[in-house]
Each structure stands twice: as structure tokens, then as C-alpha cells.
C-alpha positions in Angstrom: 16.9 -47.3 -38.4 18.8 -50.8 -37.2 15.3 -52.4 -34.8 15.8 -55.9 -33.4 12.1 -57.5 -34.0 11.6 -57.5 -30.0 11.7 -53.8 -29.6 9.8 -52.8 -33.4 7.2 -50.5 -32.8 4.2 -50.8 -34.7 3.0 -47.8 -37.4 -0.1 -46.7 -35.1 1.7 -47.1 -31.8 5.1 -45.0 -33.7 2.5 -42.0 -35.1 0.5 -42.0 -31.7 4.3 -41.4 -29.6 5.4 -38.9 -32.2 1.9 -36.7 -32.0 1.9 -37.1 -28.5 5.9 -36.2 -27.9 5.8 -33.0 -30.6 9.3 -32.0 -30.9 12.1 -34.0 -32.8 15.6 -33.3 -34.9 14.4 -32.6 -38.7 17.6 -33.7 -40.6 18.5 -33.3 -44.7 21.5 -33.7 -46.4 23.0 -30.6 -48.7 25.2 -32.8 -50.6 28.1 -32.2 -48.6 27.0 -32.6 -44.9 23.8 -32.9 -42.8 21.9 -30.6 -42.2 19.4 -30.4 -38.6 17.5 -28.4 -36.4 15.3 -29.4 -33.2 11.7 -28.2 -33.3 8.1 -28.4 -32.3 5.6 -30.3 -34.8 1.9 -31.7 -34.9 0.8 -34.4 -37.4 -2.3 -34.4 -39.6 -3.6 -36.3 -42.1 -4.1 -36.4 -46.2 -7.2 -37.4 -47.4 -5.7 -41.1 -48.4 -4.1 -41.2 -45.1 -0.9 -40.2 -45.4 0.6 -38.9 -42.6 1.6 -35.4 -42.7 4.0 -33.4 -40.3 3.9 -29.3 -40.0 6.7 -27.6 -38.2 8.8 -24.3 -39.0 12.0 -22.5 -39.3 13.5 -19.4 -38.7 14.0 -17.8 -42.8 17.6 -18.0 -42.7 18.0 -21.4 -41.7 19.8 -23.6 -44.6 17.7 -25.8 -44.1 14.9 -24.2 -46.5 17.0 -24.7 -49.3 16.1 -28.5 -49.2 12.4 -28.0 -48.9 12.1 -28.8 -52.6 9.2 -31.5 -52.3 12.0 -33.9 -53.2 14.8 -34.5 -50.8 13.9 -36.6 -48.4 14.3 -35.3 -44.3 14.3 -37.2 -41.8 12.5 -36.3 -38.4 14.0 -38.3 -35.2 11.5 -38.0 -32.4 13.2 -39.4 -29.0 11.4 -40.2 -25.5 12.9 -41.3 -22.5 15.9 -42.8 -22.1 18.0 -44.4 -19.1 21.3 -46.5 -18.4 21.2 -50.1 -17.4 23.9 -51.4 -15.2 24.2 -55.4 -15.4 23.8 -55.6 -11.7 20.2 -54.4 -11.7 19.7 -58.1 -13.3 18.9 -61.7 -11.4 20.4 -63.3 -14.4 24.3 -63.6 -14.4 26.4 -62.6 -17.4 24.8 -59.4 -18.3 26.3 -56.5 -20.0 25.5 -52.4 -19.7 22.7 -51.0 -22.2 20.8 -48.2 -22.9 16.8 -48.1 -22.8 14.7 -46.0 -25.1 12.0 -44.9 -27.1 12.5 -43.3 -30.6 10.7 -43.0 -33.7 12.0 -41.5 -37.6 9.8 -40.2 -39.9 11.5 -39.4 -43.6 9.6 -37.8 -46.3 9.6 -35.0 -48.3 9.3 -31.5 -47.6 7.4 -28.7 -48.9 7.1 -25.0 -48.6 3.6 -23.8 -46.4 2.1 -20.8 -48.2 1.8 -17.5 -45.8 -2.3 -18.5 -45.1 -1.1 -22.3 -44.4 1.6 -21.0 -41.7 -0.9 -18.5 -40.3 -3.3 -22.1 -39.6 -0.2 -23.7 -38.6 1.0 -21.2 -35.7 -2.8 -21.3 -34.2 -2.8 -24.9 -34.6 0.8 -25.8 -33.0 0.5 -23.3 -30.6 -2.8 -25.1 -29.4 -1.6 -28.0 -29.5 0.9 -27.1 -26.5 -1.1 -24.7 -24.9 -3.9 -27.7 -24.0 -1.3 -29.2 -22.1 -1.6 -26.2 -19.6 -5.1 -26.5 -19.0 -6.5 -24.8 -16.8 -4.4 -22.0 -17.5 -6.6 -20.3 -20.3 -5.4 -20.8 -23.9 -2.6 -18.4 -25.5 -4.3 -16.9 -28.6 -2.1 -15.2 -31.4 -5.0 -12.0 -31.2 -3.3 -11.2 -28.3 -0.6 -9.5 -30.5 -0.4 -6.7 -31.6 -1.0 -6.9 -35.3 2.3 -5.3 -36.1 4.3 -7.3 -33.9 2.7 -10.8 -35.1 3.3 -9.7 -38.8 6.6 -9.2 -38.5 7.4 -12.4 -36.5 5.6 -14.4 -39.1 7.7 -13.4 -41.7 11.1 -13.8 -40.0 9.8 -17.7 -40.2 8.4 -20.0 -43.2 6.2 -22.8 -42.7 6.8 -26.8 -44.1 5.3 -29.6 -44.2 6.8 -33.3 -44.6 4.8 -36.2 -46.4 5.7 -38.9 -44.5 6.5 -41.8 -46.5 8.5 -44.0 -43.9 7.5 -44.6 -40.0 10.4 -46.3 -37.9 9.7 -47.2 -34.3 12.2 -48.6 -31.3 10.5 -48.4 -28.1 13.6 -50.5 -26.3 12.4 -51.7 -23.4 14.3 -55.0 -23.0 11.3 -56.9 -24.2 13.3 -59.8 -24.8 14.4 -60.6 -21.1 12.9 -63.1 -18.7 10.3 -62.1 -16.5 12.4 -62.0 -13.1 14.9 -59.9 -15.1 12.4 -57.6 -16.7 10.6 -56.8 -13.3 14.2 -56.8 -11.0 15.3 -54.5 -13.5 12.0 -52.2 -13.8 12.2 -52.1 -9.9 16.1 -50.2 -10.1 15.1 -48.5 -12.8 12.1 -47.3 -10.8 14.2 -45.8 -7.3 16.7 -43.9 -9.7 16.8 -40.2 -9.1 16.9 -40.0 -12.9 13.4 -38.5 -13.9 14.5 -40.9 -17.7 14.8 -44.2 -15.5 11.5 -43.6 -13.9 9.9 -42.9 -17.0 11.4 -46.5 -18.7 10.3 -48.1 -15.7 6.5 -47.2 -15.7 6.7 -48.0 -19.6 7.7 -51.3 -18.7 5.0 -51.9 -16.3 2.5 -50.6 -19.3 4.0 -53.2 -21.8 4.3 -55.9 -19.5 1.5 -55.6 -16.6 0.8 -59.7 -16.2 5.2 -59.8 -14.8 4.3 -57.7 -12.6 1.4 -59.2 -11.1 2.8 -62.3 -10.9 6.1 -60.9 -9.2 3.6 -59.2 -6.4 1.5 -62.7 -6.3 5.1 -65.1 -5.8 6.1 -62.6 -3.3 2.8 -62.7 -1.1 2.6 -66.4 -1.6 6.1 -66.7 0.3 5.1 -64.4 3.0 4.7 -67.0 5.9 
């Protein structure tokens, strides 16, 4: 993935938004053309560190056929995202750009044995279901045995060894302090639920711009 140095995300920061975000576009090539799907996923851990990422398919899906623990996948896990328009900046000369967060993790993929997808559909399914706290968990025992059987073997678990972490958390590091905040500040009153997002992250990566905007605008209240 093409990162300018002002927007490279670092390995810990790139794991910690792809755990946190949970869904991405797994992506292989068959020889002939790529191959994707869009899916939920957690990461864990080998015992030298390595990270690991456990999703799942439907059985049919071609993609199986290059879970050979050799061809290499590639997971795109996007955030929020929002337009810029050049008149959002103090600056003159400006130009129209995108803001965004993403991170691609390529690897390997293996097949998940029936026991490790059994593990893998409690774990994942926990994983989401904390988020609705204090709604009480969803549990797979609430199925019928029958019914949760045959479900798990319409699907096949896989997990990718992640050998490469790319992060680009665009956030138009680069620009000068009165741009960066006048443009966090548009950004910010956009009906856009994206823009809003990239605005808060900008006020999380650059907090001291924004303190000083708020200081140089009480110090010229008379």
C-alpha cells in the first residue's frame, strides 16, 4: 500500500484499529482474477507473536480454494472516510482530497479444523455481542443442536498468519495548524456521520492545535 510518511501508521496503532474495527475485504488472486469477500474477523496471537486473524466463509465460496497455507490474501480493513473541499482551508491554492483511515494485512491462509471453528463462532460472536452490553450476551446454546450443526457445516473456518501490517490513517497530518483545525471545524458541522468521525480523529492526533486555536481566539476577545 502507496503511505506518504506523514500519514504511516505504526504496527501497534495498525493491529489495535483492525481488532477494534472487525470486518474488512479478504482478497486472493486465482491466477486469473481476484478474488474477495467482506467479513467479520478477531485477531489473536501465536506464541512468537505473530499476529493471527480468524474469520469464515460460506463452503461454496471460491475463495477456499486458495486457503492452501501458501497464497498470500490480503485483508483491507477501512474506517471513516470523508471529502475535503479546498474551501474548508485558510491557506490558498488547495486542491479536493479524500480523508481516511485504512489498514492491510496479507498473509497466508489456512483451513480451521471443525473444533477450531466451533472456538471461533463463540469467540467472534463475543466479540460483537460485548459491544451491546447491557443487552445480555448471545450464546450459541441457545440453538437448537440440530439447527447449529447444520449451519456450521454450510461454513469452514480460516485463519491468516499475518506476515505484513500496512497502516494509512490520512488525516492531513502534514498541514499547518490553522489549516488543520479550520478544516477539522467543517469537517466537524457536516451532516456526514464519516466527516464527523475524521474530525474527532483529528482533534485526538493533534489536541495541542486545538488548544491553541481556543487560547488565540479568547486572547482576541476584547
Amino acid at each position: 500500500m502507496y503511505t506518504p510518511p506523514p500519514f504511516k501508521s505504526d504496527r501497534t496503532a495498525s493491529l489495535a484499529f483492525a481488532e477494534a474495527r472487525g470486518f474488512g475485504l479478504a482478497t486472493a488472486w486465482d491466477g486469473k482474477k481476484p478474488v474477495a469477500s467482506s467479513l467479520p474477523f478477531y485477531l489473536t496471537s501465536a506464541n512468537d507473536g505473530t499476529p493471527r486473524a480468524a474469520f469464515h466463509v460460506a463452503r461454496h465460496n471460491p475463495l477456499l480454494k486458495l486457503a492452501d497455507g501458501a497464497t498470500l490474501w490480503l485483508l483491507a480493513v477501512n474506517g471513516a472516510d470523508a471529502y475535503v473541499s479546498p474551501d474548508w482551508y485558510v491557506s490558498p491554492d488547495q486542491v479536493p482530497t479524500w480523508l481516511y483511515q485504512t489498514v492491510h494485512l496479507t498473509g497466508p491462509v489456512r483451513l480451521l479444523s471443525d473444533d477450531e471453528l466451533a472456538a471461533q463462532i463463540e469467540t467472534l460472536s463475543a466479540k460483537f455481542e460485548e459491544r451491546l452490553l447491557p443487552k445480555k450476551p448471545w450464546l450459541s446454546s441457545k440453538m437448537t443442536a440440530g439447527r447449529l450443526e447444520a449451519l456450521k457445516k454450510a461454513i469452514v473456518g480460516l485463519e491468516m498468519t499475518v506476515e505484513e501490517v500496512e497502516g494509512s490513517f490520512k488525516l492531513n497530518q502534514h498541514k499547518s495548524e490553522a489549516d488543520y483545525t479550520a478544516l477539522a471545524g467543517s469537517l466537524a458541522v457536516q451532516a456526514d456521520t464519516g466527516a464527523q468521525q475524521i474530525a474527532e480523529l483529528m482533534k485526538q492526533a493533534r489536541p495541542s492545535a486545538f488548544v491553541n486555536a481556543t487560547n488565540q481566539l479568547e486572547g482576541s476577545v476584547p
